[in-house]
KERO-209007 format. One line per 4 residues: their letters; for each residue x, y, z of N, C-alpha, C. Coordinates in steps of 0.05 Angstrom, whole numbers, plus 5000, padded with zeros to 4 digits. Example, Ala and Ser with C-alpha at 12.3 -4.5 7.8 and 13.67 -1.06 7.14 Angstrom:
<atoms>
as) 5264/4886/5156/5246/4910/5156/5264/4934/5156; 5257/4955/5142/5273/4979/5143/5258/5001/5157;
</atoms>
This chain:
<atoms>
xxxx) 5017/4976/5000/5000/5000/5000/5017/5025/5000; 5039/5031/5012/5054/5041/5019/5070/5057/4987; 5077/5031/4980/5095/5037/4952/5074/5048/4927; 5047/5042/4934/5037/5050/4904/5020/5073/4922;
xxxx) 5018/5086/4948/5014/5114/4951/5043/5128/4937; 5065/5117/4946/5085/5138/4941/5089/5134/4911; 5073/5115/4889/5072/5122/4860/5051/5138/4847; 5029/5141/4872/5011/5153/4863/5032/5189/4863;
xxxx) 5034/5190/4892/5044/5212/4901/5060/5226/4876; 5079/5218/4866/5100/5225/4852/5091/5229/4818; 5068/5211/4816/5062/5220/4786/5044/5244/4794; 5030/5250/4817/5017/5272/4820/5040/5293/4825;
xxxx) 5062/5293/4832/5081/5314/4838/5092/5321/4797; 5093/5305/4785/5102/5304/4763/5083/5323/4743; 5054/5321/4749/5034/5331/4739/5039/5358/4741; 5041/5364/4770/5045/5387/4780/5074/5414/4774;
xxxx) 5091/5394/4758/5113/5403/4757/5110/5412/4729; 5092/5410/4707/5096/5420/4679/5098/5436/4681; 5083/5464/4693/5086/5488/4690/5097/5501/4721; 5106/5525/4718/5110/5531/4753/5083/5535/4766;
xxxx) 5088/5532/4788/5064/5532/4809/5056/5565/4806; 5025/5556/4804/5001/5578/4800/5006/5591/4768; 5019/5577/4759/5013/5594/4730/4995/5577/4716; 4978/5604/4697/4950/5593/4686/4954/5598/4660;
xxxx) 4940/5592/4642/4930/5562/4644/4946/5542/4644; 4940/5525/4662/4950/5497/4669/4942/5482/4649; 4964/5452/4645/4953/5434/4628/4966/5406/4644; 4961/5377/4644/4979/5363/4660/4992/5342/4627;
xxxx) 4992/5353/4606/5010/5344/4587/5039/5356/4582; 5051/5336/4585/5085/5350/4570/5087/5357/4554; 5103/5390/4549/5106/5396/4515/5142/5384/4513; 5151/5371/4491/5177/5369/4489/5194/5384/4474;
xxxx) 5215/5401/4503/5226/5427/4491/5261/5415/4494; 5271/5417/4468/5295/5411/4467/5309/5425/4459; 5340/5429/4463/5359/5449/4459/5382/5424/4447; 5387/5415/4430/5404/5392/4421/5402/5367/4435;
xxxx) 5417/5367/4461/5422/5351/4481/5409/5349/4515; 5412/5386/4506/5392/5399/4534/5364/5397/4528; 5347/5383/4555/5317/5383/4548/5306/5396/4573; 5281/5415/4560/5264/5427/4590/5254/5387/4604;
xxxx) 5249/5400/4631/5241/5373/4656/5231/5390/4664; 5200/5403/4674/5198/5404/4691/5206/5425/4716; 5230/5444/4705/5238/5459/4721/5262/5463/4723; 5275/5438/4705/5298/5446/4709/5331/5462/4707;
xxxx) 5348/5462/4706/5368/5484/4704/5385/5480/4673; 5376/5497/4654/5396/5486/4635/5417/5507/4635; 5436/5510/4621/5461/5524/4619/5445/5544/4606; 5451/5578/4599/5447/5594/4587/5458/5582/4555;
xxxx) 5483/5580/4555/5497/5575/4522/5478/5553/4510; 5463/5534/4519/5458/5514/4510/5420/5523/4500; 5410/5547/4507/5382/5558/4504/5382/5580/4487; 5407/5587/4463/5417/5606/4453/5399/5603/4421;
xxxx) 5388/5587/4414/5371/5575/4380/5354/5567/4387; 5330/5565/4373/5301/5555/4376/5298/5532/4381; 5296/5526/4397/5291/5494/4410/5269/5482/4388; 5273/5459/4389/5262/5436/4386/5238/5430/4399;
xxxx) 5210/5436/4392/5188/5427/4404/5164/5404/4396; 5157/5389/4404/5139/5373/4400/5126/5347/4429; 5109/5330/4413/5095/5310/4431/5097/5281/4433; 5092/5270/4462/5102/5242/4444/5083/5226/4435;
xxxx) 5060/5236/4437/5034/5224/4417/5026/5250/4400; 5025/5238/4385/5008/5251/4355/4984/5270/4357; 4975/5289/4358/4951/5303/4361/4939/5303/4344; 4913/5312/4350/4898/5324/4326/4901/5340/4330;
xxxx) 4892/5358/4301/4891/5387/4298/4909/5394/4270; 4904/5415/4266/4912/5414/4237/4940/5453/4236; 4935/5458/4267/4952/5486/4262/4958/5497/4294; 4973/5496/4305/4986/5505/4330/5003/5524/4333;
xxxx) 5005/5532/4357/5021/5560/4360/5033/5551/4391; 5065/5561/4394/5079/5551/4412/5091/5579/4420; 5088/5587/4452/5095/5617/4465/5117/5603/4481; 5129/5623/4495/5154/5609/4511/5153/5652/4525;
xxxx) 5149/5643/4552/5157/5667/4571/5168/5668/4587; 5180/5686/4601/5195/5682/4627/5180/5704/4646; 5177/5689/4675/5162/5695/4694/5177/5706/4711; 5201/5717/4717/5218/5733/4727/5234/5750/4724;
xxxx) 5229/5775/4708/5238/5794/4695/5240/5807/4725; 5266/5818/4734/5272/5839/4747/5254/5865/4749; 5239/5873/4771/5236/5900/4776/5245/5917/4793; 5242/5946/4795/5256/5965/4809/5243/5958/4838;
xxxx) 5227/5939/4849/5212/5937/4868/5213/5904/4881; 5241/5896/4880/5249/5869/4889/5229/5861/4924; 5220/5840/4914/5220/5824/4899/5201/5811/4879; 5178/5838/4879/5166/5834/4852/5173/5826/4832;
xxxx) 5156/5819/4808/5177/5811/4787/5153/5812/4761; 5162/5820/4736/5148/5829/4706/5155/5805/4697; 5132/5799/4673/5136/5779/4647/5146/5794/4622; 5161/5774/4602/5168/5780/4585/5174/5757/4562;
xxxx) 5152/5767/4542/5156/5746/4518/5172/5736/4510; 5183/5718/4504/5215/5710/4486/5205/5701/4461; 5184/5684/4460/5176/5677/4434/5147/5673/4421; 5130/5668/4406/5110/5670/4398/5114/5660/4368;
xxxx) 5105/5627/4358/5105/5626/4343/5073/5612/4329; 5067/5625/4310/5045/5618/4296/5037/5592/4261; 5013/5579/4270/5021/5566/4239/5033/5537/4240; 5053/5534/4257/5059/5509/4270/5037/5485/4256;
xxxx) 5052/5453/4243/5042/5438/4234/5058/5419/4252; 5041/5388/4258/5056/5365/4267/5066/5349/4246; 5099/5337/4244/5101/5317/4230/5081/5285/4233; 5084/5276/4214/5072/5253/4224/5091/5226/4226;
xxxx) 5115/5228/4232/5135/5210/4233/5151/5223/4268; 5154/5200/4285/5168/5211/4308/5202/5201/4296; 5208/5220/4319/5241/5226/4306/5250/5217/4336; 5268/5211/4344/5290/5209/4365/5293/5235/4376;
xxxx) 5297/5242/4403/5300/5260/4422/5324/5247/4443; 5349/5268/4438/5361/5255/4465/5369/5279/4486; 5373/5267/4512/5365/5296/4531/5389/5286/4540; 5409/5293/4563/5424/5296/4577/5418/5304/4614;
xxxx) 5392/5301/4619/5381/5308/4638/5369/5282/4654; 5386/5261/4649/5378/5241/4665/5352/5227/4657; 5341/5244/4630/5314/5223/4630/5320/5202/4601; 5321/5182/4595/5322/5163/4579/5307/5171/4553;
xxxx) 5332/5166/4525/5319/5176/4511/5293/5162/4502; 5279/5195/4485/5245/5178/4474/5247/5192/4450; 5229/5194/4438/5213/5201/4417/5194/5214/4415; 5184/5230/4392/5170/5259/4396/5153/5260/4372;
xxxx) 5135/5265/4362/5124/5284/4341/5131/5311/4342; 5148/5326/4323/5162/5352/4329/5140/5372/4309; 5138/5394/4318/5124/5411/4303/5143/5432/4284; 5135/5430/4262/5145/5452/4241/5136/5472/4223;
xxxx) 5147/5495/4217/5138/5511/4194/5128/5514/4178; 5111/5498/4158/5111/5508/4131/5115/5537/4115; 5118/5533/4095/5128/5551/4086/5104/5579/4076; 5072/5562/4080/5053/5574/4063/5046/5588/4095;
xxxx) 5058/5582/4124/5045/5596/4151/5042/5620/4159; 5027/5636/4166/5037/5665/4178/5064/5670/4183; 5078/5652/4205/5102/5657/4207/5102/5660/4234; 5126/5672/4248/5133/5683/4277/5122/5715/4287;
xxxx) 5114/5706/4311/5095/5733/4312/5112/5742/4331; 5129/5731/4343/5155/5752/4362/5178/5733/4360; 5206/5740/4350/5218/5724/4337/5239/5712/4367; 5247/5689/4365/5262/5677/4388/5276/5698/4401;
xxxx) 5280/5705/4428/5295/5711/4441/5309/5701/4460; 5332/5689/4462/5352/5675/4478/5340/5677/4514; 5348/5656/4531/5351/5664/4551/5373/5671/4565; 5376/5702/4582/5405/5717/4589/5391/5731/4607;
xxxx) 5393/5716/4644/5381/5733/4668/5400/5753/4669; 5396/5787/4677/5415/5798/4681/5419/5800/4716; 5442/5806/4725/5456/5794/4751/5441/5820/4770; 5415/5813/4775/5395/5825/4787/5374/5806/4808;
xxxx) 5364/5813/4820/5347/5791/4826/5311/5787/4819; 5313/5768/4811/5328/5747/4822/5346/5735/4800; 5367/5720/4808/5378/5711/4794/5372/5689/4773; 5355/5673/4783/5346/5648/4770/5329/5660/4753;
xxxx) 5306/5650/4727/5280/5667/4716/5278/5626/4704; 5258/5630/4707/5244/5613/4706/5220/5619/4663; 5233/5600/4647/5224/5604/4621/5200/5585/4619; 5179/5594/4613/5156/5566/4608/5148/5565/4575;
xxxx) 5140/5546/4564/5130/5539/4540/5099/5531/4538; 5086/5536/4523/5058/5530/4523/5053/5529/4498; 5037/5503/4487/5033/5492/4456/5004/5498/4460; 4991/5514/4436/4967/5516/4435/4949/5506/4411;
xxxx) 4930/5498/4413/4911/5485/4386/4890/5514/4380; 4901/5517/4347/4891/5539/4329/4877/5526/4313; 4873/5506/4306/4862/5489/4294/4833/5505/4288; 4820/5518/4296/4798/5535/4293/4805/5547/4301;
xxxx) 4822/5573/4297/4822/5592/4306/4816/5614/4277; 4796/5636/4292/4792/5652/4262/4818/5671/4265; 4819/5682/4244/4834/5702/4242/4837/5728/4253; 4817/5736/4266/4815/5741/4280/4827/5742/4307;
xxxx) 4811/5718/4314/4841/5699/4335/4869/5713/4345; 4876/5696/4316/4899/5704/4307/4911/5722/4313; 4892/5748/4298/4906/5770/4305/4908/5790/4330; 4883/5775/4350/4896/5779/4383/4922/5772/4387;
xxxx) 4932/5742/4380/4949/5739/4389/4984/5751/4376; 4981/5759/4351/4994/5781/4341/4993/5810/4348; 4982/5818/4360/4985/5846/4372/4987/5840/4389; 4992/5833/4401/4992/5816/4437/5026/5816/4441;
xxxx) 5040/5811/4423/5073/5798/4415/5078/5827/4415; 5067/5851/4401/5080/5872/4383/5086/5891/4424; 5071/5883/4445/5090/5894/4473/5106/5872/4488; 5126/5860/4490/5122/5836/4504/5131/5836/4526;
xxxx) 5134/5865/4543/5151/5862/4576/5112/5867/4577; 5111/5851/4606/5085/5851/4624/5064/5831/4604; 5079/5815/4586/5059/5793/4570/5044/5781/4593; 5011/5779/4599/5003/5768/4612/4989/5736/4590;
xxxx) 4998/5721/4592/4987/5688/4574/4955/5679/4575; 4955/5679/4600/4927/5673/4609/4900/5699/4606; 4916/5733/4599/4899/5743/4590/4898/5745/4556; 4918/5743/4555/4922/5744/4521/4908/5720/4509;
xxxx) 4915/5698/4521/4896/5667/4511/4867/5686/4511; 4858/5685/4535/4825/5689/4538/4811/5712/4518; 4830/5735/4512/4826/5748/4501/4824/5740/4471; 4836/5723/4458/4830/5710/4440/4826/5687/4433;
xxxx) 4807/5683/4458/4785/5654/4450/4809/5626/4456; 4829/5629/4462/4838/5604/4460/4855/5595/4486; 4838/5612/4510/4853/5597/4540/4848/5568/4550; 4826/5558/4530/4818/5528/4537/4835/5509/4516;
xxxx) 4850/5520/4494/4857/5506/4476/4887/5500/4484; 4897/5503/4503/4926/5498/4513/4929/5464/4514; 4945/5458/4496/4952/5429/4502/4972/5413/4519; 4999/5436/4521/5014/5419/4534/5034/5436/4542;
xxxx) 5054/5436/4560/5062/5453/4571/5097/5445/4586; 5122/5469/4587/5136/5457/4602/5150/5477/4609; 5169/5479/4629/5184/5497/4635/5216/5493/4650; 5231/5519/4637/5265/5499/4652/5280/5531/4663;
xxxx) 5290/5529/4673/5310/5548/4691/5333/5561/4680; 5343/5582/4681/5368/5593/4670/5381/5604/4694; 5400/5608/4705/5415/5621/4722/5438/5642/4725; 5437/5660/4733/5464/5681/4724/5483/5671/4756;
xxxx) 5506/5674/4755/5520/5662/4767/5517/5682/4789; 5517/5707/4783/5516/5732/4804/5547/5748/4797; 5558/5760/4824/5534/5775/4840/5518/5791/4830; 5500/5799/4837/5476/5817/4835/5495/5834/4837;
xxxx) 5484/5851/4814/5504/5886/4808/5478/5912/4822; 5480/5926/4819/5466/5950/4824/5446/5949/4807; 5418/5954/4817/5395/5964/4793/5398/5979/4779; 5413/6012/4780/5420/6029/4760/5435/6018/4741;
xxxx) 5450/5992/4737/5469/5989/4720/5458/5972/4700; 5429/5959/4701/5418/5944/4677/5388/5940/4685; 5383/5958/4694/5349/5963/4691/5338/5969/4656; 5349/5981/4643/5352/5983/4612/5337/5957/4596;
xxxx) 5359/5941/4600/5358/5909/4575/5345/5900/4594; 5346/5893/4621/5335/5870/4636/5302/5871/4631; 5295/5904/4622/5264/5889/4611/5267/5893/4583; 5276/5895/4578/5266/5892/4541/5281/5863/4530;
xxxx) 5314/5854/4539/5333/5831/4513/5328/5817/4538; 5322/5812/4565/5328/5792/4592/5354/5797/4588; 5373/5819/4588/5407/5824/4596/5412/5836/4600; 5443/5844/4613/5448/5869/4629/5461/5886/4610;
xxxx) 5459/5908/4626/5465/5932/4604/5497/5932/4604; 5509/5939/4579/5537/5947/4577/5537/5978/4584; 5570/5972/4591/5581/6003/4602/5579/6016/4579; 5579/6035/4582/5579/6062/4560/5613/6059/4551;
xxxx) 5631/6069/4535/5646/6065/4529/5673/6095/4538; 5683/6091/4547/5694/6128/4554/5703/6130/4524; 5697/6165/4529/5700/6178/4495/5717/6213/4525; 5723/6224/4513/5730/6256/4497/5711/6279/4494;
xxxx) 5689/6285/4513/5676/6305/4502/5682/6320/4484; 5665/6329/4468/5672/6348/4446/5680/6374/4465; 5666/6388/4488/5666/6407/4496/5701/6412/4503; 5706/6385/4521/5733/6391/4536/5764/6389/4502;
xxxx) 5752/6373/4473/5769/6370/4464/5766/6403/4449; 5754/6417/4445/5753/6444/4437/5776/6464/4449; 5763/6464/4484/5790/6476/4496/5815/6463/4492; 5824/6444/4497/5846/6434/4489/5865/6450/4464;
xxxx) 5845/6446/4443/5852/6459/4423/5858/6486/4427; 5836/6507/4438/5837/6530/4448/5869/6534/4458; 5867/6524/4474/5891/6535/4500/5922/6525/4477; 5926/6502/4462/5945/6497/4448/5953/6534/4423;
xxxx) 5931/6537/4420/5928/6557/4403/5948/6587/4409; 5931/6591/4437/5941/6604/4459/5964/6612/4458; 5972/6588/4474/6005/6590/4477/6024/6598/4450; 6012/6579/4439/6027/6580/4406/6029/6613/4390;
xxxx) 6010/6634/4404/6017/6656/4398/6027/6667/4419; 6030/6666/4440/6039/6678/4463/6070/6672/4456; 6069/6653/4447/6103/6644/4444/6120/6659/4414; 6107/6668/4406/6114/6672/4379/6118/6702/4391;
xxxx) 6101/6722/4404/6096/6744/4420/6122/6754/4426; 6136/6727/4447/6152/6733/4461/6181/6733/4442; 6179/6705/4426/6204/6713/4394/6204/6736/4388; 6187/6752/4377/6182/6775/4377/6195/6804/4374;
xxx) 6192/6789/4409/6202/6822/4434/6231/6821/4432; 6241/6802/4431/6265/6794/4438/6286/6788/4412; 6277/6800/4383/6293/6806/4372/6297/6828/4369;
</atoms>
C-alpha cells in the first residue's frame, strides 16, 4: 500500500511540475522542449549557452489538429521593486504543423531517451509573431527566471484569433498568457506545457546598472564606452592655440 501511495504521490508531483506553480493556464501534458542535448524537465536548470537557437518542440503522441502555436515566457523579469517581478515574451510562434513520423530526442538530463512528434513551419504559415529571444538573466534579482513553453491548438482559430494573438507579441515586457489566451478565445485550447530554469551566476550588480535590457533583451546593460567630450576636446585645442601665439609674442620682443 505504501509503495503504490508513494507512485501515486509522485506521478501527482510530476503533473504538478509541467508548469510553475500557480501559472494559468495549466495543462497536466508534457510539451517536448529541446535544445540539442539539453531538454526542459519540469523545472529544470539548463546552461544559458545551451538555450541560445530555437529549441526543438513537440509531443510524444500525435495530436489532432491541423495548426498550433507555441509561446515560451519568462516569469521573472527583474523589477525596480524586488522582489516583485514582470513577464516578458521570448517567443511566439504561429502556423505550426505536426510531422507525422516521430524522430528520436536525446536529453542529457537524466531522462532516457524517447521520441516525439516535432512541430514545424511550413512555408505557406503566417510565420513568427515575436521572433526567438535567447535566455540571458541579468545579475539582478532574482537571479534564477524561470522560462515556460505552452503549445496551443489553432486548429479553429479565426483570424481574428489570430490577430489577438499578434498584437499581443508587438509589447512583450508585462505579456500576461492567460489574459492574452482568453482574450482571443483560446485559453481552453492549451495542450501541453513545460518549463526549465536559467541562472546568472551573480553577484547581483546594482539596479541602476541594467534596469535598461533586463526588461526589454532579459540582459544586462553594457558600460557606455569612455570617449573625449567634444566640449573639453575644443579647449584643448583652444589653449594649444594660445600659447602657440603667446610664444611667437615673446620671439618677437626679443629680437
Amino acid at each position: 500500500m505504501l509503495s503504490k501511495f508513494i507512485t501515486i504521490l509522485a506521478a501527482a508531483s510530476a503533473t504538478l511540475a509541467i508548469t510553475p506553480p500557480g501559472f494559468e493556464p495549466g495543462t497536466d501534458s508534457t510539451l517536448v522542449v529541446t535544445y540539442g542535448n539539453a531538454s526542459a524537465e519540469g523545472g529544470n536548470v539548463l546552461e544559458r549557452l545551451d538555450t541560445q537557437s530555437v529549441p526543438k518542440v513537440g509531443t510524444q503522441s500525435r495530436l489532432e489538429g491541423s495548426s498550433f502555436a507555441v509561446l515560451m515566457v519568462d516569469l521573472d523579469i527583474p523589477t525596480d521593486s524586488p522582489p516583485a517581478t514582470n513577464t516578458l515574451l521570448h517567443w511566439l510562434q504561429i502556423g505550426y504543423v505536426q510531422d507525422t513520423v516521430p524522430v528520436s530526442v536525446n536529453t542529457d538530463s537524466g531522462t532516457a531517451n524517447r521520441s516525439a512528434f516535432l512541430f514545424k513551419q511550413p512555408s505557406e504559415s503566417p510565420g513568427t509573431a515575436a521572433e526567438y529571444i535567447a535566455p540571458n538573466p541579468p545579475a539582478r534579482i532574482p537571479l534564477s527566471h524561470r522560462y515556460t513553453q505552452i503549445l496551443i491548438d489553432t486548429s479553429d482559430a479565426t483570424p481574428e484569433n489570430l490577430g489577438v494573438l499578434q498584437d499581443a507579441a508587438e509589447t512583450r515586457l508585462g505579456f500576461d498568457v492567460l489574459d492574452v489566451l482568453t482574450k482571443a478565445g483560446l485559453a481552453d485550447k492549451v495542450l501541453a506545457a513545460n518549463y526549465f530554469n536559467v541562472t546568472n551566476p551573480g553577484p547581483v550588480e546594482s539596479s541602476t546598472n541594467s534596469t535598461s535590457n533586463s526588461t526589454t533583451t532579459d540582459s544586462t546593460e553594457e558600460s557606455p564606452s569612455a570617449t573625449t567630450p567634444p566640449s573639453a576636446a575644443s579647449m584643448q585645442t583652444a589653449s594649444g592655440m594660445l600659447l602657440s601665439v603667446a610664444l611667437a609674442g615673446v620671439m618677437f620682443l626679443t629680437l
